[in-house]
N, C-alpha and C positions, 0 to 999 in steps of 0.2 A: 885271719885270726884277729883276735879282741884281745887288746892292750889296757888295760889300767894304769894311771899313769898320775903318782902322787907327787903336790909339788910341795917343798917348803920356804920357809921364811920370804925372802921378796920375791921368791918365783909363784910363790904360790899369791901374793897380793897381785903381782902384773897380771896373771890366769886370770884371777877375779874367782878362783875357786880351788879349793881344797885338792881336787882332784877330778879327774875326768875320761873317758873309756874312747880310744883309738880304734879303729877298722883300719887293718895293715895286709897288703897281703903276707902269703906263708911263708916265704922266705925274707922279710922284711930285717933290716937292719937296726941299730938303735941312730946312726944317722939320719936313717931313713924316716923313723920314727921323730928327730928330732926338728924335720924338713917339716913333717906333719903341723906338729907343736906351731912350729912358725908361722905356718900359712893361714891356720886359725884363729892364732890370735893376734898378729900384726908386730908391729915397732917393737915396742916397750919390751917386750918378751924376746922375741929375737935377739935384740941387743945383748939381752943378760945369757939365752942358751948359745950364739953363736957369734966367732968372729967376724971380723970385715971382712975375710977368703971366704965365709960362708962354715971352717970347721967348728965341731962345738968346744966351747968355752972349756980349757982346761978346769980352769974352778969349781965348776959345775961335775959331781961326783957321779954316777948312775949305779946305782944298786937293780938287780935284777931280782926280785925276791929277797932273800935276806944277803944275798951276796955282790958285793960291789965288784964291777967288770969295766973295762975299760971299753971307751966308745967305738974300737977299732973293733971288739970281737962281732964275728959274725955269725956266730947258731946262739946268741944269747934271748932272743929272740919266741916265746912258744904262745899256745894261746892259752886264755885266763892267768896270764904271768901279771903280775903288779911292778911296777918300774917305779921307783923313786929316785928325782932328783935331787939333790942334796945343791942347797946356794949356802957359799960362803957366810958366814953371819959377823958380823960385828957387835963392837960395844966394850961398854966396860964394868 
């Protein structure tokens, strides 16, 4: 399946892009999915999607389409789905 996979505020400047399309297999996880994330694009990203165990980043929100899911579900998953991470933001 083919993932779409939007990032915002500093996840999307670590990516170095707005957003970008995953090849998963069919029953892939959003874990699994965020193991992806990591391995493409290194450090800087990793850091912000996952902890030091390797789990993803509580802060780090995942919407599934217009519906936020929590990183454990496992059929969130389908193909042409858009996945947006959601980063913490600051400021004042």
């Amino acid at each position: 399946m083919v993932v779409t996979v939007e990032y915002t505020a500093q996840l999307k400047r670590a990516a170095g892009k707005p957003r970008e399309d995953f090849e998963l297999g069919e029953s892939a996880t959003l874990i699994e999915l965020v193991n992806a994330i990591a391995d493409r694009h290194g450090a800087e990203l990793t850091r912000m999607l996952k902890t030091a165990d390797g789990t993803p980043q509580s802060t780090v929100i995942p919407f599934v389409g217009d519906d936020q899911v929590r990183w454990d579900a496992s059929d969130a998953l389908r193909d042409g789905i858009t996945v947006t991470l959601l980063s913490p933001i600051s400021g004042g």
